[in-house]
N, C-alpha and C positions, 0 to 999 in steps of 0.2 A: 327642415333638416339643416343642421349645421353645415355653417362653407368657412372653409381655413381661410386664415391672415392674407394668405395671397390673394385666392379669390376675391374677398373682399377690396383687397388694395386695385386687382382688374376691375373688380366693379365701378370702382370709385373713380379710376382714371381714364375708362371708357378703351374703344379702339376704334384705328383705322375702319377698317373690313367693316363695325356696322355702321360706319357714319353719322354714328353719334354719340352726345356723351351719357346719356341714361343709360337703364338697365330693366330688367323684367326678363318674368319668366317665358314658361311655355318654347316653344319650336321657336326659331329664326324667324320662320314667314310670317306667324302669329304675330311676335313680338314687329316685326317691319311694317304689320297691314296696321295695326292699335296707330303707331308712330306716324304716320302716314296720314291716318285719320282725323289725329286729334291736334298736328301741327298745322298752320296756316300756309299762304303763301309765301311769306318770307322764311320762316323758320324753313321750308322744304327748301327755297333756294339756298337758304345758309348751308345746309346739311352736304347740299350737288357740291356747295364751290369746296367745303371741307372735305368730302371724300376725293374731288377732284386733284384737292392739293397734295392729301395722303401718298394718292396715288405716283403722283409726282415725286414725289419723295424717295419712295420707291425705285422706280424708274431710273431717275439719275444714281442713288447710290447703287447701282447694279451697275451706270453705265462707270463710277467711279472706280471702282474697283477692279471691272475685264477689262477696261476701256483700251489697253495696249502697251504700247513699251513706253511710250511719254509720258504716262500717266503719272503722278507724284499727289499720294495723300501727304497731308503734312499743318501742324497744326500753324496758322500763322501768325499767332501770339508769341509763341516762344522758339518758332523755327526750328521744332524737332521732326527730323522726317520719321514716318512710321513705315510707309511701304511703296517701293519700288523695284518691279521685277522684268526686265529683259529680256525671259524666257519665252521661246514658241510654246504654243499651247499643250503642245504633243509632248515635250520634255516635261510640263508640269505635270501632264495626265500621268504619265510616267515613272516619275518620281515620286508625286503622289499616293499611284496606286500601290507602288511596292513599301512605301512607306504606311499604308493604310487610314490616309488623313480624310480629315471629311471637306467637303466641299466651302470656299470661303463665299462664294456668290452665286450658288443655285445652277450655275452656266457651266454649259460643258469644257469651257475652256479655263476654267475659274480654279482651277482646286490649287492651294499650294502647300508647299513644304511645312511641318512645322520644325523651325529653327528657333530656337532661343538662346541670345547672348548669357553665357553664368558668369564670368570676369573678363575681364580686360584689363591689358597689361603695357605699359610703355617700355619696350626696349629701347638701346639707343638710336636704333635706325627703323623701326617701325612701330607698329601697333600689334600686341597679340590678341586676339578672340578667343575666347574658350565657350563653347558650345555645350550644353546643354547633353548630356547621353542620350543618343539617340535620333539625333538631328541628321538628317539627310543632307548630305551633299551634292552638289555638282560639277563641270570643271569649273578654275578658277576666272573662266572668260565669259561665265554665264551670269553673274551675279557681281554688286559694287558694292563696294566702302562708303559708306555717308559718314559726312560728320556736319556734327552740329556746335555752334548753328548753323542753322541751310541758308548762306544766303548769295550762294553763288554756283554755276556748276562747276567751278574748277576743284571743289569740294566734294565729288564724286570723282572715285577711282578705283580702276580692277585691282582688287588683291593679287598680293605676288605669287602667293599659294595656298592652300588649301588642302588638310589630310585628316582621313577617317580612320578609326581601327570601329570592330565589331565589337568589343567590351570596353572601349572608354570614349572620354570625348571628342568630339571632334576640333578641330583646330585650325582658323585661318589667321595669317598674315597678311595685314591692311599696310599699306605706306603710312611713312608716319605725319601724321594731320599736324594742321596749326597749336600754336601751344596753349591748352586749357579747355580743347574742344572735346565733348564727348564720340562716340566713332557706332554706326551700327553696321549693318548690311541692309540690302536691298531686299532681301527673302527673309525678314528678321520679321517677327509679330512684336517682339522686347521692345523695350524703349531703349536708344544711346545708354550707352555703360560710357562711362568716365574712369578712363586708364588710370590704375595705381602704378605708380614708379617702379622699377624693376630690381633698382639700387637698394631699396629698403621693403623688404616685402617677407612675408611665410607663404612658399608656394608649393609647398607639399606635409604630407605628415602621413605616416605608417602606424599602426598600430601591432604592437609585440605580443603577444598572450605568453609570451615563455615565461614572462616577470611581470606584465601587465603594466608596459610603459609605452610611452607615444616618443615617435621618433620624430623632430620637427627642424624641417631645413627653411635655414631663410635666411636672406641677403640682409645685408646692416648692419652688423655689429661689430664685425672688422677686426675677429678674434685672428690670431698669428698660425699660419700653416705650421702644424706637425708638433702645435702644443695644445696641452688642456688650458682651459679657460676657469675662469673663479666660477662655478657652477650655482655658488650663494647668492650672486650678482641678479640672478634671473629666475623670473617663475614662470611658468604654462598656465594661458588662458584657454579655456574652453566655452562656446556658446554663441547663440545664433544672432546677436547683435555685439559686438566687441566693445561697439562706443558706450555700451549702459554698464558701468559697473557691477551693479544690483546684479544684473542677471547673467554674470560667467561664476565658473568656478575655475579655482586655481591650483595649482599643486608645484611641488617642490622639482625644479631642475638638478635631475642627478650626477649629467654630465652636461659638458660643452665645450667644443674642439669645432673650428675649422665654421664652417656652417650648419654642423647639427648642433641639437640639442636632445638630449635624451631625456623624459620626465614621467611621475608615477601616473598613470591613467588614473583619472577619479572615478568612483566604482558606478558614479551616475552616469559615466560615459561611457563605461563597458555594460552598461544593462540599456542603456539609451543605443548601443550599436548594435546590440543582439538584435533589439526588438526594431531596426528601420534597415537592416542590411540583410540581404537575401542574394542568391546567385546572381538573379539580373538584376540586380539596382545598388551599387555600393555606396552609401549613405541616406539611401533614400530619397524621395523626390519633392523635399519639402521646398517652397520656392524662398524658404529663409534656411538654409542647410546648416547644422554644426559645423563649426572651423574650429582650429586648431593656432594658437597666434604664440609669442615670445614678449614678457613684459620685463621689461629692466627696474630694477628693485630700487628702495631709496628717493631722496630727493630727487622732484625733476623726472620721475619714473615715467613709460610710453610706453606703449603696448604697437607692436609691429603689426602696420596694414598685412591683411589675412586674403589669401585664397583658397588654403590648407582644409580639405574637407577629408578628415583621416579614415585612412583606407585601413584595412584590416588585412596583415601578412596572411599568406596559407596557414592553416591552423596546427599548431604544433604537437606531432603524436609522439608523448616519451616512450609508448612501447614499440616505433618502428626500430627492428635492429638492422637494418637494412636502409639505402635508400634508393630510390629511383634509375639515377644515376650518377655511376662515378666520376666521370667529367664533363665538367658543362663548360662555358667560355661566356666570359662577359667582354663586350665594347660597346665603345663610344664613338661614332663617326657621323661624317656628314660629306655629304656628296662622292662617295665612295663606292656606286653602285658599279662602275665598271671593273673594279677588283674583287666584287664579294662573291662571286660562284666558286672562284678559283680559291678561295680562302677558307669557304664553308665542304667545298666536295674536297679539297685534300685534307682538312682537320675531320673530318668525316673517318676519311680511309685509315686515317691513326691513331682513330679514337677516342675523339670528342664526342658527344651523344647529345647534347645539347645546348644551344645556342641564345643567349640574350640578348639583342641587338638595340642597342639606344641611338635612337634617330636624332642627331639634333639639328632638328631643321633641312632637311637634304628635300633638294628641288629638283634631281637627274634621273628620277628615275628608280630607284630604290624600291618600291611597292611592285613592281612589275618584275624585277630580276627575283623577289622572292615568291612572286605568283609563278615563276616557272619551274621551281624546285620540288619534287614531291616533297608533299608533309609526310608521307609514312617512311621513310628515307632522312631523311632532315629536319629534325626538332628543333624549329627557328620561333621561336617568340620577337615579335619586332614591339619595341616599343616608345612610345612617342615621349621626347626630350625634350620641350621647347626651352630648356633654361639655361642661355648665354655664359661660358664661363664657368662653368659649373662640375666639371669631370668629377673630382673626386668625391661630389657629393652623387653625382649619377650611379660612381661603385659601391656608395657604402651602399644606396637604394636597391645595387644589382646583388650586392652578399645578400641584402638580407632577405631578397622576393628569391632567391635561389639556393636557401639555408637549408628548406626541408625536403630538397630533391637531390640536391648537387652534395657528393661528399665533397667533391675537389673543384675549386673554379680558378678557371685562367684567367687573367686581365690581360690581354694583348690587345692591340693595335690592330687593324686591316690590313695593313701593310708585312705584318709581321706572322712568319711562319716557325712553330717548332720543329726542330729537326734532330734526327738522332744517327750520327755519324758511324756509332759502332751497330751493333747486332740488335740491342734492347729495344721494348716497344713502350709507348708512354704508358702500356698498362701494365709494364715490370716495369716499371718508375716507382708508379702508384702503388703498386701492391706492395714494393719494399719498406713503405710509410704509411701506408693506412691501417698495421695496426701495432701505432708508435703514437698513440695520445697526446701526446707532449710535442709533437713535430706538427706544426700548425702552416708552416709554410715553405714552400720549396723555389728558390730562387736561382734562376737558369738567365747565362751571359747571353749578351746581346752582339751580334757582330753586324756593324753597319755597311751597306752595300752601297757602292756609290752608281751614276751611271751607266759605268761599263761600255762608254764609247757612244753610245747611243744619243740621236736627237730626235725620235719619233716615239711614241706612245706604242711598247711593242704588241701585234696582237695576241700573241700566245702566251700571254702572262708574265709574271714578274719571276717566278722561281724560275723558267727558264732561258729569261731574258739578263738578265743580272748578274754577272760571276764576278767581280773585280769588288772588295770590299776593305776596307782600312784592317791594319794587321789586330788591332787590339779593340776588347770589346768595349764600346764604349758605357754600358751600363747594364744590368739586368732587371728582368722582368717577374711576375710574383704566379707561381699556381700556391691559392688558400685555400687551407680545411674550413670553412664558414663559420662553423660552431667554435672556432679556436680565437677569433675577431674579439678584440677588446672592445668593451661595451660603446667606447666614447666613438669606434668607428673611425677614427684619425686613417687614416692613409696621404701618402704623396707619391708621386710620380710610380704608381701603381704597388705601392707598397704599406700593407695595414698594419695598425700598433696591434700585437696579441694580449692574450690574457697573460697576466701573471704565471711564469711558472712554464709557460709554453716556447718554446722555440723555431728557428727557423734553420734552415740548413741551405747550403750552396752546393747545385748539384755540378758534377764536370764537366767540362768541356766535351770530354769524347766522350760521355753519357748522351748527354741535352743539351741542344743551347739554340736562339732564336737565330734565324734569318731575318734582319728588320729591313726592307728594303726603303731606310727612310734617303735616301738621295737619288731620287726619280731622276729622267728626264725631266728638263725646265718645265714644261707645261704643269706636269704633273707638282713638281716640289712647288711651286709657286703657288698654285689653290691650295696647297695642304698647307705652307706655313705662313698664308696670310689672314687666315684666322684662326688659331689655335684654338681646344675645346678646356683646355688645362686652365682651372682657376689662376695660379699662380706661374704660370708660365707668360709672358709679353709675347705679343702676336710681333712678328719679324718684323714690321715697318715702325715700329715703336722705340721710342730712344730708353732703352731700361734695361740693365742686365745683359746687354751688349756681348757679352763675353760669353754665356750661359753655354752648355753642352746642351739646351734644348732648343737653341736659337739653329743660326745657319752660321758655320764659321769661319771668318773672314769676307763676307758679304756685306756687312754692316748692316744698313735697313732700306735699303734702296733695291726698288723691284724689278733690277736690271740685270739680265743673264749675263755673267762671265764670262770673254770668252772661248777659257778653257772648261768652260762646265760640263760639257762631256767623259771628260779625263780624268776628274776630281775624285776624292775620295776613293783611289785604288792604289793600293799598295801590294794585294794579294788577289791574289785569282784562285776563285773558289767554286769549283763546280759541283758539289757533293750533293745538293737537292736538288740539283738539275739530272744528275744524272740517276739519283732516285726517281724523279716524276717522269724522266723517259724512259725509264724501266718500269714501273706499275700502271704509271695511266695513258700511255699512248697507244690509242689503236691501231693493229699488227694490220689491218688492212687498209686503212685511211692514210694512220701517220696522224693523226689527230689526238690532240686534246678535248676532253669532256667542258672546257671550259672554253 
C-alpha cells in the first residue's frame, strides 16, 4: 500500500519511543522481538544509551518549560528572550481555560495564554504593544516587558498598563527600553517586534463603501492645520509587504488635510476585504495582514512605515430614511473617570442616546466606572486611542464610525455640559434643523467656569459645585449632521470644514450654550493641562503660543498653583444648571445625587 511523503520522511528519520533508527512492518512487539534478535551486544547497548538519552531530552524540556517563575527560555546566540511568565499556576489554568488554549507542556500547571505581539510602536515616553485579536490578558503586575537583547535583568520591567476591549486588540504599555532594542513580554509566544517611530508612521485606515475610498491617518508629513494639502503630492499603498514594490498596489490620493488622507480603494482591495472580513475577525488572521501606507510622489519618494490594517466602516444603507439615533456625542479624554457618570447620566436625561468614548490612554480607572452603568440605559461604546496628540484625527475617525446611526453628534469635552437656560429641549433644537439639509452644523457659546472659591475636588460634581464663571464666552462648540462633513475631514478645535453649499448656524445664548467647567480646582486643572490631547494645541509647561485662549492665562508654563487660584476666573455667578440638576436629579428622600 502506498504511505504519503510524511510517512516516508518518519520513516526515514526514525523515533524516540522505538529506540531506533530502522523501520518495518507488522505490530510494535513483532517489529521489537525481529530487532532484538538480530542486533548484537553492542548495537542493544547503543539502542539503551539512545533511548536513555531520548528520554532525557524529554524530561528536561518538560522541566524547562513548568520549571517556575526563574525560569528564562532564551536563545543565547542572539539574546532574544522567548518565554518568561511570573504567574501562579492557578491564574494560568484560568486564563487559559477561559481563553480555550491548549496545553504548552503536558503538566497541569503548564497551559499558557496565547498572546501574540502584531506592532509596536515608540512613543516619546514609552513603548506601545498592539496584541493580536483575541489575546487574553491579565493585570498589569502579573506579566514583564523584555527587551532585547537580554543581557541584563534591569531590561525586565512591569508595564505601566494594560487594556482589552471584546472586539479589538488588545494593548499594553512597556517603559521605554534602551535605544534600538526590540521589546516583547513575558506571556508572548512572538518574537521581540522592533518599535516603528510614532513621529512618522500610518496607524490606522477606514474603509468608506459610500464612494469606495480608504480613509488613511498618519503622522509625518507635517501638512498645516485647517488647510488642504496638494493631494497630487501623494498616492495609497496597499499590501502585505510595503518594502517590495512589485507587490503593492497604488491609487490616487484624492484629498489631504491635517493627518488624513483620503484615497480610491483599489477594486483588488475591496474584493480582497469582502472575502477575509467577517463579524469576528476584521481583516483577517493572516500573520502577514494587508496595510494600508502613504507614499510621497516624485524624486526622493518614501512610503510611510505602516500599521494601518483597514477596517471597514458600518456598511452604508441609501434606503435608511431614518436613523438609529438622533444624538450621539463623541470625546476624547484621558484620565477622566471620576467626572464621567455625572456627564453621561445627565446628557442621558436631555437627550443624548448615544455615546462614543475615545480612551487615550487613561490609567484611573475608566473600564470599571462604565462596568457600573447599565447598557440598556446607556449606549456607551468605549473605544481604545493609543495615538499621542492626535484629537482631531480621533473625530474625524469618531464622524465617520458614527455617520450611519447618529443624525446629529456633539464634540464636547468631559468637563463640558449643555444647558438650556430657557424652556426648549435639545430635541426642539434638533427638530427645528433636521429637516433643513443645508444646515450641517450648529454652534452653541461656551461659558468658562472658574473655581468658584474652592480648594478640594468637590464630591457631588461639577455642575453643582461651580457657579462663578468669566462674563464672556470664551469660544464655541460644534453638534454636526455627519453626512454634511467635507470629504477632506479637516476640523479644529472641534469644528469640521462642510461640504459645499452647506452651512452652519450659531444657536443663542438663551437657547443653548455650554457649561465648560475648564478652571477646576488646582489638582484637577493641573493633570488636565499638562498633557493636552489637541494635536495643535502646546501642552502648558511648553514655551509656544504662550498667549493662546487654549493655554492657562497668565500662568505662564510653570506647574505652580497661584495663590489666588481659588478666586480666578469669576466675574459672574451662575447658578442656572445647578439649580436644574437639584431640581430633576436629587433624591427627595436622601438629598442625593445619582452620581
Amino acid at each position: 500500500m502506498a504511505i504519503s511523503a510524511k510517512e516516508r520522511k518518519l520513516s526515514r528519520l526514525g523515533s524516540c519511543k522505538g529506540g531506533a533508527v530502522g523501520g518495518g512492518g507488522g505490530s510494535p512487539a513483532a517489529r521489537g522481538h525481529r530487532a532484538s534478535a538480530a542486533a548484537g551486544p553492542q548495537q542493544r547497548l547503543f539502542a539503551a544509551l539512545f533511548a536513555f538519552l531520548c528520554a532525557g531530552v524529554v524530561v528536561l524540556g518538560g522541566v524547562h518549560v513548568i520549571g517556575g517563575a526563574d525560569v528564562l527560555v532564551s536563545d543565547a546566540a542572539s539574546f532574544r528572550p522567548v518565554l518568561r511568565t511570573a504567574w501562579p499556576s492557578a491564574t494560568l489554568n484560568a486564563i487559559s481555560s477561559d481563553a480555550g488554549k491548549q496545553q504548552a507542556g503536558g503538566g497541569a500547571g503548564s497551559v499558557l495564554p496565547s498572546v501574540q505581539i502584531r506592532h509596536a510602536v515608540a512613543l516619546p515616553d514609552q513603548v506601545l504593544l498592539i496584541l493580536r485579536d483575541g489575546s487574553v490578558l491579565p493585570a498589569p503586575d502579573q506579566f514583564e516587558c523584555l527587551y532585547s537583547p537580554f543581557n541584563s535583568s534591569e531590561l525586565r520591567r512591569l508595564p505601566l498598563s494594560a487594556a482589552s476591549l471584546s472586539d479589538g486588540p488588545s494593548l499594553v504599555h512597556c517603559p521605554a527600553g534602551p535605544s534600538g532594542v526590540a521589546v516583547s513580554l513575558s506571556l508572548s509566544l512572538s518574537p521581540p517586534a522592533a518599535p516603528l517611530q510614532w513621529d512618522r508612521l500610518v496607524y490606522t485606515a477606514l474603509i468608506d463603501s459610500r464612494d469606495n475610498t480608504t480613509v488613511v491617518f498618519a503622522k509625518g508629513m507635517n501638512l498645516r492645520p485647517g488647510r488642504l494639502g496638494v493631494a497630487s503630492r501623494y498616492e495609497c499603498v496597499f499590501g502585505r509587504d510595503l518594502s517590495k514594490p512589485k507587490h503593492v498596489l497604488t491609487s490616487p490620493v484624492i484629498s489631504a488635510a491635517q493627518e488624513i488622507f483620503r484615497c480610491v480603494t483599489p477594486a483588488r482591495i475591496r474584493r480582497y476585504l469582502r472575502m477575509t472580513t467577517d463579524a469576528n475577525n476584521n481583516g483577517g488572521s493572516d500573520d502577514k495582514p494587508m496595510l494600508a501606507s502613504i507614499r510621497t510622489k516624485g524624486r526622493g519618494s518614501s512610503t510611510l512605515p505602516s500599521i494601518a490594517q483597514p477596517e471597514p466602516l458600518p456598511r452604508y444603507n441609501r434606503h435608511r430614511r431614518q436613523k438609529a439615533h438622533s444624538m450621539c456625542v463623541c470625546t476624547m479624554l484621558r484620565n477622566q473617570a471620576r467626572f464621567l457618570r455625572e456627564w453621561i447620566v445627565y446628557h442621558s436625561h436631555i437627550g443624548v442616546q448615544r455615546w462614543f468614548i475615545y480612551d487615550n490612554n487613561s490609567d484611573d480607572g475608566l473600564e470599571q466606572v462604565l462596568n457600573t452603568m447599565d447598557p440598556s440605559r446607556y449606549n456607551v461604546t468605549r473605544y481604545l486611542w493609543p495615538w499621542i496628540k492626535s484629537q482631531e484625527a480621533g473625530f474625524a475617525h469618531c464622524a465617520l464610525r458614527a455617520r450611519e446611526s447618529c443624525e446629529w453628534v456633539g464634540f464636547i469635552d468631559i468637563d463640558e455640559f449643555l444647558h438650556f437656560p430657557a424652556n426648549q429641549t435639545l430635541q426642539d433644537v434638533l427638530r427645528n434643523y433636521s429637516n433643513r439639509p443645508r444646515i450641517g452644523e450648529l454652534r452653541t457659546a461656551c461659558h468658562s467656569f472658574g473655581p468658584s472659591g474652592r480648594t478640594k475636588i468637590p464630591k457631588k460634581g461639577v455642575t453643582t459645585s461651580y457657579t462663578c464663571r468669566l462674563a464672556a464666552p470664551e469660544r464655541h462648540k460644534s453638534i454636526i449632521r455627519p453626512d454634511t462633513l467635507n470629504p477632506s475631514l479637516i476640523n479644529v478645535v472641534h469644528h469640521f470644514h462642510l461640504k459645499e453649499g452647506v452651512r452652519y448656524v450659531n444657536i443663542g445664548q438663551g437657547v443653548m450654550l455650554i457649561n465648560h467647567y475648564k478652571y477646576q480646582v488646582w489638582e484637577v486643572f493641573k493633570d488636565k493641562f499638562s498633557g493636552r490631547v489637541a494635536t495643535y494645541v502646546a501642552d502648558w509647561q511648553d514655551e509656544e503660543n504662550v498667549g493662546s485662549r487654549d493655554r492657562a492665562p497668565g500662568l505662564g508654563t510653570k506647574p505652580v498653583e497661584p495663590e489666588d487660584w481659588p478666586r480666578r476666573f469669576c466675574e459672574v455667578f451662575d447658578t442656572g444648571l445647578k439649580d436644574f440638576v437639584h431640581k430633576v436629579f436629587t433624591d427627595p428622600d436622601t438629598g442625593s445625587l445619582p452620581w
